[in-house]
C-alpha positions in Angstrom: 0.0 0.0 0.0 1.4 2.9 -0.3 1.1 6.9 1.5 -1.6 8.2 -1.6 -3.8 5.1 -0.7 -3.4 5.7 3.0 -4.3 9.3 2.8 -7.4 8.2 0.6 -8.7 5.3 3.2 -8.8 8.9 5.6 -10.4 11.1 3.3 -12.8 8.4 2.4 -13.7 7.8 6.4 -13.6 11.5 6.9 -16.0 12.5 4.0 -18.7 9.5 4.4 -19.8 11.5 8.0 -20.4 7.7 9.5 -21.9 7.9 13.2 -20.7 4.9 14.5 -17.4 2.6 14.0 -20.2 -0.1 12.5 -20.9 2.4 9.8 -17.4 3.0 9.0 -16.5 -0.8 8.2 -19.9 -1.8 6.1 -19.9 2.1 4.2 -15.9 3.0 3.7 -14.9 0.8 1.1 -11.0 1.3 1.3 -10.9 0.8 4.7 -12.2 -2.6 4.4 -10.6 -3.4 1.3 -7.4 -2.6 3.5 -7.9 -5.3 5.9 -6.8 -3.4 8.7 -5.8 -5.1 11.6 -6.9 -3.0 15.8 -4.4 -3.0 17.3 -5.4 -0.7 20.0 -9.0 0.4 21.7 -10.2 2.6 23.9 -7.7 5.8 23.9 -7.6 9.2 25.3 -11.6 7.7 26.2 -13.7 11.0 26.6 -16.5 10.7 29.2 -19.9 12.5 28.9 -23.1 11.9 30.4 -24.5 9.8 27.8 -21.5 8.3 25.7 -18.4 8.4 25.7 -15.5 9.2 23.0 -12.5 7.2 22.0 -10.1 6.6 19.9 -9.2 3.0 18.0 -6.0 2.9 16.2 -5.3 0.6 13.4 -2.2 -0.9 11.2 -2.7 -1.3 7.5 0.6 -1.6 5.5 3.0 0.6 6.9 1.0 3.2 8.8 -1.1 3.6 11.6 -4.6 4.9 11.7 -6.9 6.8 14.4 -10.5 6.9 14.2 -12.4 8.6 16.8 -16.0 8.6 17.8 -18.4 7.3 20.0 -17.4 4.0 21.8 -20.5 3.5 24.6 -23.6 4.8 25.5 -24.8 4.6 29.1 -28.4 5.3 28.4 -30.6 2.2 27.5 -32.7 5.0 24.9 -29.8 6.0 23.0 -28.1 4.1 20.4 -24.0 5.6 19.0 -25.2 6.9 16.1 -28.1 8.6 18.1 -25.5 10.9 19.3 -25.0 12.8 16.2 -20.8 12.9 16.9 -19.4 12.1 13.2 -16.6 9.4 13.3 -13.4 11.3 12.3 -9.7 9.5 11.0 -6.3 10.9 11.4 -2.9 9.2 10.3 -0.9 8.4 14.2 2.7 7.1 14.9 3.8 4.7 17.0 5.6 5.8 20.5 7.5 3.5 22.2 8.5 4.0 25.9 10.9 1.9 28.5 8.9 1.7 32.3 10.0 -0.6 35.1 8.2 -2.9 37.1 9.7 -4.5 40.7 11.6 -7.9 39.5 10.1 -11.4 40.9 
């Protein structure tokens, strides 16, 4: 794959205005074409009353891929894409970082 059909999987996501991460993966045709594998959920998690926002990151080829949007509800009445917050992608890098633990 290379960095044009990266950028288009993101301009694809970005201009389809899905509501929910289901609406991405049946509606954005690149993106599942891509085969993109999580490898990350739940980050920099956003809590409102109702829902709550989050980012999933993703590897396809080379790159890595954000996609932020709603993640949970905490209303039995209201559905993801009931919230009206538009699913948005970004390209992200990979930060790795040395931490310690006591040794057994």
């Amino acid at each position: 794959m290379t960095k044009q059909e990266f950028d288009a999987i993101i301009n694809e996501i970005n201009e389809t205005k899905c509501l929910s991460f289901y609406e991405v993966e049946d509606k954005c045709n690149l993106f599942h074409k891509a085969k993109p594998k999580c490898i990350v959920d739940g980050l920099d998690v956003d809590k409102h009353r109702w829902y709550e926002i989050s980012t999933s990151v993703y590897k396809i080829g080379d790159w890595f891929l954000g996609i932020n949007g709603v993640s949970d509800v905490f209303s039995e009445q209201a559905s993801i894409a009931g919230c009206g917050i538009e699913v948005i992608a970004w390209e992200m890098e990979e930060i790795q970082f040395i931490t310690y633990r006591r040794k057994k």
